[in-house]
N, C-alpha and C positions, 0 to 999 in steps of 0.2 A: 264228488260234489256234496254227497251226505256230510262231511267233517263241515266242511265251507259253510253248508246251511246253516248247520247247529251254531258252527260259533256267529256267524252274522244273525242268528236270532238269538243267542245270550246277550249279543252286544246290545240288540234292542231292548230287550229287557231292562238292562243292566241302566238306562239310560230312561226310562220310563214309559214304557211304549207299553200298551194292552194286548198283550198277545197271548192268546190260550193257555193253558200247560200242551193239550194233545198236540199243537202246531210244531212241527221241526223241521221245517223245507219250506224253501222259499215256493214249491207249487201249489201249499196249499193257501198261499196268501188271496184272498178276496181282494178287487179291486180297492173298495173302500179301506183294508187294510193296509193296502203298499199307502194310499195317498198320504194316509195318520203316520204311519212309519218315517216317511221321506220327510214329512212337514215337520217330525219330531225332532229327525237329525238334524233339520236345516236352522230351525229355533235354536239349536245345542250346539250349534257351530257359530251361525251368523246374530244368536242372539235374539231379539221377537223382531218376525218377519210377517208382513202381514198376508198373510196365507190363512184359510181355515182347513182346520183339521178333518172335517168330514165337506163329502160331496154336498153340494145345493139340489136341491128334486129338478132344477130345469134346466136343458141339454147346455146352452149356451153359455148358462153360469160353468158347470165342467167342463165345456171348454176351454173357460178363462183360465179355471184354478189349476188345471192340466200344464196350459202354457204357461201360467207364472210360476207351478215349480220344473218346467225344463230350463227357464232361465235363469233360474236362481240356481237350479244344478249347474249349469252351464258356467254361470259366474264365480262358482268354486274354481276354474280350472277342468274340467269335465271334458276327456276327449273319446268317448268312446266308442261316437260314431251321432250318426242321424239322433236328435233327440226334441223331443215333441210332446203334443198334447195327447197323441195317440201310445205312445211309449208306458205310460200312466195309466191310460185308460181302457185300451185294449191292450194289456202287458202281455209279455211272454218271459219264460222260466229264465232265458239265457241274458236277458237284457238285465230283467230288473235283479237279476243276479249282479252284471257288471258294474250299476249302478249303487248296489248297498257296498258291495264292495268298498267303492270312492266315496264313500260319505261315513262308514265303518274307521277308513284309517284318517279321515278328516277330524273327527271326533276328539275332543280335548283328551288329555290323559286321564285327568281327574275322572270325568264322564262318562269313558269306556271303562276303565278300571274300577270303579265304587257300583256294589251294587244297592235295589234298592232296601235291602233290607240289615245291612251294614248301619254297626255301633254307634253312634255320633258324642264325641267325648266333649268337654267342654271350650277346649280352644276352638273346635270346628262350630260349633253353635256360636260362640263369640265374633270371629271371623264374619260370619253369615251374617249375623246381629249389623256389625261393624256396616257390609258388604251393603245390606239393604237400608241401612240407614244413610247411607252415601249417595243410596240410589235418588232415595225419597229426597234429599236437599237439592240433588241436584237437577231433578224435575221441576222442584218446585221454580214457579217465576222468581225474578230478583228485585225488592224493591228498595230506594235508597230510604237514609238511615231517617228522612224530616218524615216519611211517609210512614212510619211505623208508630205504635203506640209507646211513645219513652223509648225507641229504640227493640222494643219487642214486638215480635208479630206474631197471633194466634194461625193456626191452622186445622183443619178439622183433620183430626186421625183417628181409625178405630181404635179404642173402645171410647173415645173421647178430644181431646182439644191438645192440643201440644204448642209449646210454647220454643220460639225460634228468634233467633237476630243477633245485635250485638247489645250485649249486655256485662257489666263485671270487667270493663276495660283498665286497662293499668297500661302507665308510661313503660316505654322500652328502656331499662337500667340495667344495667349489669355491673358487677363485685369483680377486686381482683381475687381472685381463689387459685391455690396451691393445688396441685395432684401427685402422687409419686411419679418418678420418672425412671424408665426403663426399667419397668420391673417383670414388664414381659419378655425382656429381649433376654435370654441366657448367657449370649456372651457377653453380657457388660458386668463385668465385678463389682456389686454393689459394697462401699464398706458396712461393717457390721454397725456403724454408731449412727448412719444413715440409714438402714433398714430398720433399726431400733427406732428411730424418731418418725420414720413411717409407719410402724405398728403402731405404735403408743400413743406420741405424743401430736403426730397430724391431724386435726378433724377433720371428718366428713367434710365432705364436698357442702353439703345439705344445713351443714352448720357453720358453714364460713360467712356465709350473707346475713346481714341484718333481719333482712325479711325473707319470707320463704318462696315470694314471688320471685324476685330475683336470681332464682338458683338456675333456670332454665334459661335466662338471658344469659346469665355468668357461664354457662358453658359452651351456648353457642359462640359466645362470644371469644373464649378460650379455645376451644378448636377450631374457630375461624383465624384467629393468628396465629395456630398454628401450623396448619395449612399452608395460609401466605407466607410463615416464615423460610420453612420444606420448598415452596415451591421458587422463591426468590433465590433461595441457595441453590437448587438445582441448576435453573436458569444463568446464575453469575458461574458456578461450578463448568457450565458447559460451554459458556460464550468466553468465559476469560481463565478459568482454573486449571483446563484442561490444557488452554493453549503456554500458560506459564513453568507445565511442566516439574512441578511440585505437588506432593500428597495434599492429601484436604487437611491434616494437621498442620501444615509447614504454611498451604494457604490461610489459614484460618488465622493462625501465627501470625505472618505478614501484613495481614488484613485488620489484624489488632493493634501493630504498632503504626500504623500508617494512620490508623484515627486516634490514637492515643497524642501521636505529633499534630492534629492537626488540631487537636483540641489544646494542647500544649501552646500552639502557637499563635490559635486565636487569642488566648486570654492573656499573653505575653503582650500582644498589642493593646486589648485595653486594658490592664495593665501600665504601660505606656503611653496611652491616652491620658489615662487618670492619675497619675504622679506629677503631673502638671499642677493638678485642681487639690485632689487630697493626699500629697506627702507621699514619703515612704511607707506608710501603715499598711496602706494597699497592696503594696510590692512585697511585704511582711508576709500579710496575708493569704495573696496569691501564693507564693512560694510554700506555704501549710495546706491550700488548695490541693495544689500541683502533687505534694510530696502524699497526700491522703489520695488521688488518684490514681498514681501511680503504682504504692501499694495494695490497693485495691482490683489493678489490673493484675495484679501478682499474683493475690489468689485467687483472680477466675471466678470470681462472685458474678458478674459482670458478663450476663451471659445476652442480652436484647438486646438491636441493633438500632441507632436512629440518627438522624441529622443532627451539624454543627449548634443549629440553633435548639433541638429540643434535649441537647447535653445541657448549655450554656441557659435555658429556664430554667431547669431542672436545678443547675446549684443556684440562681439567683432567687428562685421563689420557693425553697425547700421550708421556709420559715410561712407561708401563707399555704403551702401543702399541713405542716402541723397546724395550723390552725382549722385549715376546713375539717383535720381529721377526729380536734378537740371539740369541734363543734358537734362534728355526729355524736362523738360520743357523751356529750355530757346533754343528749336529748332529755327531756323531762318526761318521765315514764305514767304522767297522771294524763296528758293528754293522749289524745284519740289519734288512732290510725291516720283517719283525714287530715289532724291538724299536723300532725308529725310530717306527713307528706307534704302539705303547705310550707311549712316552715323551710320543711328543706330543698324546696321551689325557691323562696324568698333568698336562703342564704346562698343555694347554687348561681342564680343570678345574678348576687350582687357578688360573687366573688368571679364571675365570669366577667363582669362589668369591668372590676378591680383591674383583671387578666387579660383584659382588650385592654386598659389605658396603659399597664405595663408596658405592653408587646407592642405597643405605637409607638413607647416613648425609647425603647429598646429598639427598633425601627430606625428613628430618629437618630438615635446616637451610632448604629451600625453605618449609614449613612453618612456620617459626618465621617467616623474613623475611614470608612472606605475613602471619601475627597483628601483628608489628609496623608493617606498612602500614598493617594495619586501624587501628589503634589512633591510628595517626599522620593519618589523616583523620579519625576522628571527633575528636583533639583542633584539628585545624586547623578543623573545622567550630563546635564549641565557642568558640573561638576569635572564628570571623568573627560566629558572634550576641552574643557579647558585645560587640563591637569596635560592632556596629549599633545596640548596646543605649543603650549610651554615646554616639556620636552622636547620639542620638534626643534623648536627656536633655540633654548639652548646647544642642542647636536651642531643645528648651522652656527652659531658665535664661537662655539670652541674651532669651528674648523677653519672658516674664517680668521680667528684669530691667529690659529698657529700659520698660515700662509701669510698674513702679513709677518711674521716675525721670520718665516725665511728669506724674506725681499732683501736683504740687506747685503746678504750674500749667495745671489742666484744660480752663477757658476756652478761652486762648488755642490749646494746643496740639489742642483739638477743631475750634477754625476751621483752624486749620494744615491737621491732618488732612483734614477735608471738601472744603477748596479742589485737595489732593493726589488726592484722591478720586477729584474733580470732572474734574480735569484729567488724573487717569489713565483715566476713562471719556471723554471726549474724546479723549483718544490712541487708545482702545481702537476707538472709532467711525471715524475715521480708517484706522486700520491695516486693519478689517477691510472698510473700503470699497478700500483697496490690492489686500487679500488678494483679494478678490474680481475683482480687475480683472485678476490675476497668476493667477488659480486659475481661471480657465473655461479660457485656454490650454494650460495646463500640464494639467487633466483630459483635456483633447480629444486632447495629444499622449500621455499616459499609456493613453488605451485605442486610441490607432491603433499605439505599440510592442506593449503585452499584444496587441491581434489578430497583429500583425506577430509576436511571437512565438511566438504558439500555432499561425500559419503552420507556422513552421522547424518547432515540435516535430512538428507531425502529419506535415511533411513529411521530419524523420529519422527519425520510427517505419515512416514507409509505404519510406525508403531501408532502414533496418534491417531490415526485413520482407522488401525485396527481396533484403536478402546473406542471409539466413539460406535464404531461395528457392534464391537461385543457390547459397548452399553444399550445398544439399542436392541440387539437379541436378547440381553437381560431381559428389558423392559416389556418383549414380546412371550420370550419365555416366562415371567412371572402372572402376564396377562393371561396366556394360557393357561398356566398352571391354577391361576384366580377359577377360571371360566371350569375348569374340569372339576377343580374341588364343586363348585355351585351345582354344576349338571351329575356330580357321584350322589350331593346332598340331595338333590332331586330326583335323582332316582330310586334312594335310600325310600325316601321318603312315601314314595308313588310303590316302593315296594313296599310298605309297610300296609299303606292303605289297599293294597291286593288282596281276593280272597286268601285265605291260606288253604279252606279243605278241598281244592281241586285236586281232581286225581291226574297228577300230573304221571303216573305209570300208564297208564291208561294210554293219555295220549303219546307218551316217547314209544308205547310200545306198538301203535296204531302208525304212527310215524315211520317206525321201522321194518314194520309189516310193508306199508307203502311202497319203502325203500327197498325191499328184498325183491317185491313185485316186478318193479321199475328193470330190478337189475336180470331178474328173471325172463322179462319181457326182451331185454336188451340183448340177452345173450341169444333167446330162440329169432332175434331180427338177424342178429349175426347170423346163425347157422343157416337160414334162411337163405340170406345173402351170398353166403360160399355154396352155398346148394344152387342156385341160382347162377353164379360164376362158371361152376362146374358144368353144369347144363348147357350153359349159352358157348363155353369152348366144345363141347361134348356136340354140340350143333354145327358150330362152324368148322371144326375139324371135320364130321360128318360129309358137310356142304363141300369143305372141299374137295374131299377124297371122290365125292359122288361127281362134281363137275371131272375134276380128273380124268374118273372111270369113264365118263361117259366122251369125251375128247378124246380117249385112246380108242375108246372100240369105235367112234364114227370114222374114226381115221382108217381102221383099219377094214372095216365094212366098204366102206366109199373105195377102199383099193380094188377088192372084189366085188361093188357091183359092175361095173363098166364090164364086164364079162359073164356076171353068170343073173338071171331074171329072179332066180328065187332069193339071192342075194340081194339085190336091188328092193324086192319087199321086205325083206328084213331091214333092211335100212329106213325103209318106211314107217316100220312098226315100231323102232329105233327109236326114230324122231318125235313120233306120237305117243308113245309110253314117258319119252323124258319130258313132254310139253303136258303130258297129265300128271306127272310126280310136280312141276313145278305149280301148276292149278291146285293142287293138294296139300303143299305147303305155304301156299298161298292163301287157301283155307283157313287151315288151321291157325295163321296167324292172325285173318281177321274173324273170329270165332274166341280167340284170346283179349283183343281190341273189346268185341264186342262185350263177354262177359266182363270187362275191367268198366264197362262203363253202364253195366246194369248193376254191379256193386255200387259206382259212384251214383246212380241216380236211386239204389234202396236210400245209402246214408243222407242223400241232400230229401227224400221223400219223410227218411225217418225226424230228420230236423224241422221241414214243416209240421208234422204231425204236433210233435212240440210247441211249434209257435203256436198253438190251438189257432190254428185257421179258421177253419169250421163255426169255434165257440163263435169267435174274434167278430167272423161275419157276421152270426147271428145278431152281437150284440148293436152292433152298425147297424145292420137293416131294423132291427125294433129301436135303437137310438134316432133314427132317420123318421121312421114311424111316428116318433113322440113329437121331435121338430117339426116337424108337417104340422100335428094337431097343434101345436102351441103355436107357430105362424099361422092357422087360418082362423084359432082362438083371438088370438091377436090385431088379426085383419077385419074380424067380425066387430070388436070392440072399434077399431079406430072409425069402421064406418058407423057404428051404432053412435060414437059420441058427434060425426060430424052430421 
């Protein structure tokens, strides 16, 4: 228990606690000292609790402070038995043992581990700095922004007055800004004229924006899309790519040509629309459109994804995008920050203004081509039933016709008929004796492909079932793998901040001393034990041999007493020697009882001696002493004042 002491009184220390150099065991702790100690850890754990660190002079008040730190232990988790105002204040050695114990391994890492006379470098004072400057705002009350002076509010701080609110606000804007791309990833082969134009010729992040405000919106705003784009492709990747059954290239692929047509095919309508109104120029045009997209899909420039409608802006207002973009740039560099940012309030406005009447009249005209689609399938539908109408009626005129032109000669042309009949059901008996002969094979092979088939499929749904398994153990495995690298970091870290000149031989060597003890101990329980085995057979074989002996020779006495008197008191004596060996062993086994439980009442006598009883009482009886005089103090005042 001396190791147990020392380190749970380092930990105190370690943690700020006022404890002597001479103290090293938890027996020589003074009551006043556990309370400081326990209230230390319970601040360092729970934070500030409102507990005072030393006793109050009047019994009642220690009462209190007694029961508000058994509760506050209590509410750590704390099981370690009965725990009280008395636990604290008449302590004993084994309790408040078990109890530093559970608030020792409660104790933060940082807390237990830093001691108090450890380096402090300048990230840790900044930190702190940071830590209690967080604290301080967010103590402080909140008031809104009319109730303040201009938006500032004084507060008093030592050494002086500090100034706090909102102040220096700027609009949320954000820049489109370039970054390299996969230049952490190893397996992506970057070309060499692309890594050369990321060294060289890319600027800073920091110098893409106009203004320098801007830079920290431009990136949130840059890794918030891409973010959303990652996690939109995960999502379509899992709900529909997986089930398509093509790589993410081949999907990506498909995914490209399926908007490249549908953009294709929007603008093929208006297009269509407008060759009505303005000529073929448009259709020209379009077609130099179409043919500048399309190679541009080709070289994969064309890497953001977005709706029909923000493609189709995108080429109709590219000419009011150069413009917004000649406006920034040709800003006049004699005016001021302020007016510069007015300005370009005034012109973002009116071109957003511009870009609502666009996008209405664009609206408008979507609108119209959509009813003239409509109108253009229902007359194409019109159309095809009549087109079927007409067939129909033609089929009945021809047939029609040629029966009346048999009328003339019915006779003959009814044997004609009947022998065509005739010989078209004979063909027909024929063929279907073919069919027949061509169709049991052709069934037998039709359902050993469908089983064959329905093989593959159960056996790509049970593969699919596996990637979507193994994606998700991915997804677990990288998780983990996240979580241990952070907990190796933190413990790197929590080791770095550790004392380094502990004498760690010391203790491995005190460890193993223990450990030899332990084994030493263990082995003389063993020999103990087979010593003990030995004996209790060495008894009972005894026992029996002895009841044996004595069953032969009563048998054989009791033959000869019935005849001879001196015989008959031997048998007497017989009986009365074996009824004193059993009183004898009877003895001595309760004589063994008894000593096993005068050992067991020294150890339970030598345990109270420990709980200082005695002291414990004393303190009771002169604490009970003091309450008296403070209740009749008390008693005496409430009548003096009545």
């Amino acid at each position: 228990m001396e190791e147990v002491d020392r380190i749970i009184v380092h930990s105190l220390r370690s943690i700020g606690c006022d404890i002597e150099d001479d103290v090293q065991s938890l027996q020589q702790f003074t009551t006043e000292l556990i309370v400081a100690s326990v209230v230390r850890c319970l601040k360092t754990i729970s934070g500030d609790i409102d507990v005072p660190s030393t006793l109050p002079p009047g019994m009642s008040a220690r009462f209190r402070v007694g029961a508000s730190l058994a509760n506050h232990v209590q509410d750590l988790g704390y099981k370690g038995g009965d725990l009280g105002y008395q636990t604290f204040l008449y302590s004993n050695e084994l309790e408040i043992r078990k109890i530093f114990m559970f608030l020792v391994e409660k104790l933060p890492k940082e807390s237990s581990s830093q001691t108090a006379d450890e380096p402090l470098g300048a990230s840790v004072l900044l930190q702190r700095a940071i830590a209690s400057e967080l604290s301080n705002q967010l103590k402080s009350p909140w008031l809104p922004p009319f109730m303040k002076d201009k938006g500032i509010r004084h507060r008093a701080k030592p050494p002086g007055w500090q100034r706090e609110g909102a102040h220096g606000l700027r609009y949320y804007h954000s820049c489109n800004i370039k970054a390299p791309e996969n230049v952490g990833d190893l397996t992506v082969k970057i070309p060499k004229e692309l890594r050369s134009y990321f060294n060289k010729q890319l600027p800073y992040i920091t110098n893409q924006t106009v203004l320098h405000r801007d830079t920290a919106p431009s990136v949130m705003e840059e890794n918030a899309l891409e973010i959303a784009i990652n996690q939109e492709w995960e999502a379509e990747w899992n709900q529909t790519g997986l089930a398509s059954r093509l790589t993410p290239q081949e999907f990506k692929k498909r995914k490209k040509e399926r908007l490249m047509k549908m953009i294709r095919d929007r603008l093929q309508q208006d297009s269509q629309r407008r060759e009505r109104s303005e000529g073929q120029n448009y259709a020209a045009d379009l077609q130099q459109v179409l043919n500048s997209i399309e190679s541009h899909g080709r070289q994969g420039a064309a890497k953001t994804k977005g709706s029909r409608f923000a493609h189709t802006e995108k080429l109709q207002y590219s000419k009011d995008e150069e413009k917004v973009t000649q406006v920034g740039s040709n800003l006049p560099t004699k005016d001021t920050e302020e007016e510069q940012e007015r300005k370009r309030q005034e012109e973002v406005e009116k071109l957003r203004g511009e870009l609502a009447d666009l996008t209405s009249s664009f609206e408008k005209l979507d609108l119209d081509v959509r009813k003239f689609t409509a109108t253009k399938q229902q007359m194409e539908e019109v159309i095809n039933t009549e087109i079927k109408l007409s067939e129909d009626k033609k089929s009945a005129y021809n047939v029609k016709k040629r029966t009346l032109d048999l009328l003339p000669e019915a006779e003959s042309n009814i044997a004609k008929l009947q022998a065509v009949v005739d010989g078209s059901a004979q063909r027909l008996v024929t063929l279907a004796k073919q069919w027949e002969t061509h169709r049991a094979p052709l069934i037998q092979q039709y359902r050993e492909l469908r089983q064959l088939n329905s093989k593959k499929e159960s056996e790509a749904e049970k593969k699919l079932e596996e990637i979507k398994l193994f994606r998700v153990k991915m997804k677990e495995t990288a998780d983990d793998a996240r979580r241990k690298e952070e907990l190796q970091k933190q413990l790197v870290s929590e080791y770095e901040r550790m004392v380094k000149d502990v004498n760690r031989s010391a203790y491995t060597r005190k460890i193993m001393e223990i450990v030899s003890n332990i084994k030493k101990q263990k082995e003389e329980i063993d020999k103990i034990l087979v010593d003990t085995k030995d004996v209790q057979k060495e008894i009972n074989s005894i026992s029996g041999k002895l009841d044996r002996t004595f069953t032969v020779t009563d048998e054989l006495i009791f033959r000869d007493a019935k005849k001879d008197e001196g015989v008959k008191k031997a048998y007497r004596l017989l009986a009365a020697l074996h009824e004193h060996c059993v009183q004898l062993v009877q003895t001595v086994e309760d004589t063994g009882a008894v000593m096993r439980e005068i050992k067991d009442l020294e150890e339970q006598v030598e345990m109270e001696s420990n709980k200082k009883v005695l002291s414990n009482l004393e303190k009771i009886s002169q604490d009970l002493q003091q309450m008296k005089k403070e209740n009749s103090s008390m008693l005496a005042k409430v009548k003096g004042g009545s």
